[in-house]
C-alpha positions in Angstrom: -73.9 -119.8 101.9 -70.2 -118.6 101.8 -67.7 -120.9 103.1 -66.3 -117.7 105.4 -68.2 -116.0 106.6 -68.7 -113.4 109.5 -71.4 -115.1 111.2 -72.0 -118.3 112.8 -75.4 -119.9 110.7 -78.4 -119.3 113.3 -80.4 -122.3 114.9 -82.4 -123.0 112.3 -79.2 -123.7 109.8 -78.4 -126.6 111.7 -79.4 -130.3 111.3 -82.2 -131.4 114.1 -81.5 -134.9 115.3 -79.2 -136.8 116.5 -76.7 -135.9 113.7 -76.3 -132.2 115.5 -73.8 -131.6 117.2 -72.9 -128.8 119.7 -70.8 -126.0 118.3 -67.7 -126.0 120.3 -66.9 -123.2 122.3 -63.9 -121.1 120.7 -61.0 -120.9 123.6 -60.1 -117.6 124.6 -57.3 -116.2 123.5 -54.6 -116.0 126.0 -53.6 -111.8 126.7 -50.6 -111.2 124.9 -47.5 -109.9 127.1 -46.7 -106.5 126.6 -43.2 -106.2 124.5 -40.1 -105.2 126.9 -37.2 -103.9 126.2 -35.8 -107.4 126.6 -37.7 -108.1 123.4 -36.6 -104.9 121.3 -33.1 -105.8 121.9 -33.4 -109.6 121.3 -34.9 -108.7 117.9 -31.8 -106.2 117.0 -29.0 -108.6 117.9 -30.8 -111.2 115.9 -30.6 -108.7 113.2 -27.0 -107.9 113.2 -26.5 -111.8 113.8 -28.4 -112.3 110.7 -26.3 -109.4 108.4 -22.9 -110.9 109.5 -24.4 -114.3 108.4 -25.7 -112.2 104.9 -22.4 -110.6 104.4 -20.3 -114.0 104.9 -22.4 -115.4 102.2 -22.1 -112.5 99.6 -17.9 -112.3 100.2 -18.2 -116.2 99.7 -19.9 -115.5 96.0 -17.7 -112.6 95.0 -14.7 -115.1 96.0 -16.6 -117.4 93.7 -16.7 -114.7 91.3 -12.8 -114.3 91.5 -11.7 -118.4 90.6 -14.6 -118.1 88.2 -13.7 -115.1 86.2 -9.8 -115.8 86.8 -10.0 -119.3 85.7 -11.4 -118.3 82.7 -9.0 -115.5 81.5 -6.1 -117.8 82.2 -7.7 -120.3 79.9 -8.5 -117.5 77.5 -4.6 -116.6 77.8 -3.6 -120.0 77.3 -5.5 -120.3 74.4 -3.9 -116.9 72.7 -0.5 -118.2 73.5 -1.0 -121.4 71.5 -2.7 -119.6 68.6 0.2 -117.0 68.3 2.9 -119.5 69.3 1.4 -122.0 67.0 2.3 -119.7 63.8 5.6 -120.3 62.0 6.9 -117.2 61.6 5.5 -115.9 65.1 8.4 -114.9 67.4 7.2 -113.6 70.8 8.6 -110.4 71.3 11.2 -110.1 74.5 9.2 -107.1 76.2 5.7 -109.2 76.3 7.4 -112.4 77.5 7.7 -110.8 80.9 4.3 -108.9 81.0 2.8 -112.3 80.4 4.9 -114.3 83.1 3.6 -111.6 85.6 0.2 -112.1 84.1 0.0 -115.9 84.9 1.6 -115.3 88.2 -1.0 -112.9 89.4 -4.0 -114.7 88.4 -2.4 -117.7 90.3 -1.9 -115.3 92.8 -6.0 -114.6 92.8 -7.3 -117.7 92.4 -5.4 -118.9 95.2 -6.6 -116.3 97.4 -10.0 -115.9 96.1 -9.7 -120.5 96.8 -8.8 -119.9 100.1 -11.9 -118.1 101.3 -14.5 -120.6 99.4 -12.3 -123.6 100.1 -10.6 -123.0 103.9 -13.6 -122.3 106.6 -12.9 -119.9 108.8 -14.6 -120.7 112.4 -17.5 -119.1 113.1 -17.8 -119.7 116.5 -20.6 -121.8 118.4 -22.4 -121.4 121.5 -21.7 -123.4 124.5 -23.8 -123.6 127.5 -22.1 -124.2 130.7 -25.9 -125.8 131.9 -26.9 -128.6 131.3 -29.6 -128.4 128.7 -32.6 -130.3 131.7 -31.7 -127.0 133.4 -32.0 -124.3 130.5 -35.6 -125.6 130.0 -36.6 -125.0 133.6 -35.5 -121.2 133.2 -38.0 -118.7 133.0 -38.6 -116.6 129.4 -36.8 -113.7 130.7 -33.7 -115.8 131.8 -33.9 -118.1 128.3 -33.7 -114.6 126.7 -30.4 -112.9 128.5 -28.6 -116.3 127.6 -29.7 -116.2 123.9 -29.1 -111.8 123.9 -25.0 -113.2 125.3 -24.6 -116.0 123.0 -25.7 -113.9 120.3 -23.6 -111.2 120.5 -20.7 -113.9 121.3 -21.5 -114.8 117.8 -21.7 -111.5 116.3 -18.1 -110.5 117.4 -16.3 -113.7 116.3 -18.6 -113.3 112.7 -16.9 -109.5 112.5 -13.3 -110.9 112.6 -13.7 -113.7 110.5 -15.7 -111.1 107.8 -12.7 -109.3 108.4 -10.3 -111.4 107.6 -12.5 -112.6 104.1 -13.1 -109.1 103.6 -9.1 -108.7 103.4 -8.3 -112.0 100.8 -11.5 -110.8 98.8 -10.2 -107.4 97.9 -6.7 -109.5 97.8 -7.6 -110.9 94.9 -9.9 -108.7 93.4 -6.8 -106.5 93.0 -4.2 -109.9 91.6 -6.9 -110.1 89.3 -7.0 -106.4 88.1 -3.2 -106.0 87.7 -2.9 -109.4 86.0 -5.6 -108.5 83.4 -3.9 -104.8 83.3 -0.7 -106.5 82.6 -2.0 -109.4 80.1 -3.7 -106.2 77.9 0.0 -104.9 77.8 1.6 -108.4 76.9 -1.4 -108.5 73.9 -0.6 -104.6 72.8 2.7 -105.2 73.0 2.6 -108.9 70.5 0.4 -107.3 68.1 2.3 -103.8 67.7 
C-alpha cells in the first residue's frame, strides 16, 4: 500500500480490537477572504520596500568594490615605484612626478569616499507607533494593515534619500578611481618612454 495515497484504506484495512482507533475527522477548512485592494497595495509597497533595501545592499558592494580594487592599484603603484626607484641609474622623469602625485591623491580620494558609504551608516529610518503595542493587537486586520501600508511607505521615502545620497559618493569614487588609474597609465608611459 502507498504511503500517499488518494484514498482513506476501507473498513476492512483497519485493525479490529481494541487497538483501532477512530479516524479523526479532518477540520474544515476555514473560507478564505476574498483579496481587497487593501491587499494588492500592501503587497506593492512591500515590494518597493524590499528593492530600496536590494539597491542599498548592491551600492554597499560596488563601494566594496571601489576600496577593494583601489587598494590594490595603490599597492600595485607602490610596488612600481620601489622597483624603478630602486635602480641606480633610474631618475624619475619631472613630467611623471606630478601625474603620479595626482594619481595617489585620487585613489585616496576614492577610497575615502567609496569608505564612507561601507563604513558611515546612513539612517534608515524606523517606524514608531504612537500606540501602545496592547492596543495595535486589539485592532482589526484592516486597521493592522493601513498602519503597516504608512509605516511602509515612511520607510520607502527616507530609503530613496539615503540611496541617493550613496548613489552620489558611489559614482564619486567610481570616477576618483577612473581619473587616477587614467593618470597613473600616463605617469607609467611617460617613465618608460
Amino acid at each position: 500500500m502507498p504511503l500517499f495515497g488518494g484514498r482513506r484504506p476501507g473498513p476492512s484495512a483497519q485493525p479490529a480490537g481494541p487497538a483501532a482507533s477512530p479516524v479523526p475527522a479532518v477540520p474544515a477548512a476555514a473560507p478564505a477572504a476574498p483579496p481587497g485592494g487593501g491587499d494588492v497595495y500592501g503587497a506593492y509597497i512591500k515590494s518597493l520596500l524590499d528593492y530600496e533595501q536590494a539597491r542599498k545592499s548592491g551600492l554597499d558592494a560596488r563601494a566594496a568594490a571601489v576600496v577593494a580594487t583601489a587598494g590594490t592599484l595603490v599597492t600595485l603603484l607602490f610596488g612600481l615605484v620601489a622597483v624603478v626607484t630602486g635602480a641606480h641609474s633610474f631618475v624619475l622623469p619631472p613630467t611623471a612626478r606630478g601625474w603620479l602625485i595626482a594619481a595617489v591623491v585620487l585613489f585616496v580620494v576614492a577610497i575615502a569616499l567609496a569608505v564612507t558609504v561601507t563604513v558611515i551608516p546612513l539612517p534608515y529610518g524606523q517606524v514608531d507607533f504612537k500606540e501602545d503595542p496592547s492596543q495595535l493587537c486589539q485592532e482589526p486586520a484592516s486597521t493592522a494593515s493601513v498602519h503597516v501600508a504608512e509605516a511602509q511607505l515612511a520607510l520607502i521615502a527616507i530609503a530613496r534619500r539615503a540611496n541617493a545620497k550613496v548613489v552620489v559618493l558611489v559614482f564619486l569614487s567610481g570616477i576618483a578611481e577612473l581619473l587616477a588609474l587614467a593618470m597613473l597609465a600616463v605617469a607609467v608611459i611617460l617613465i618608460l618612454r
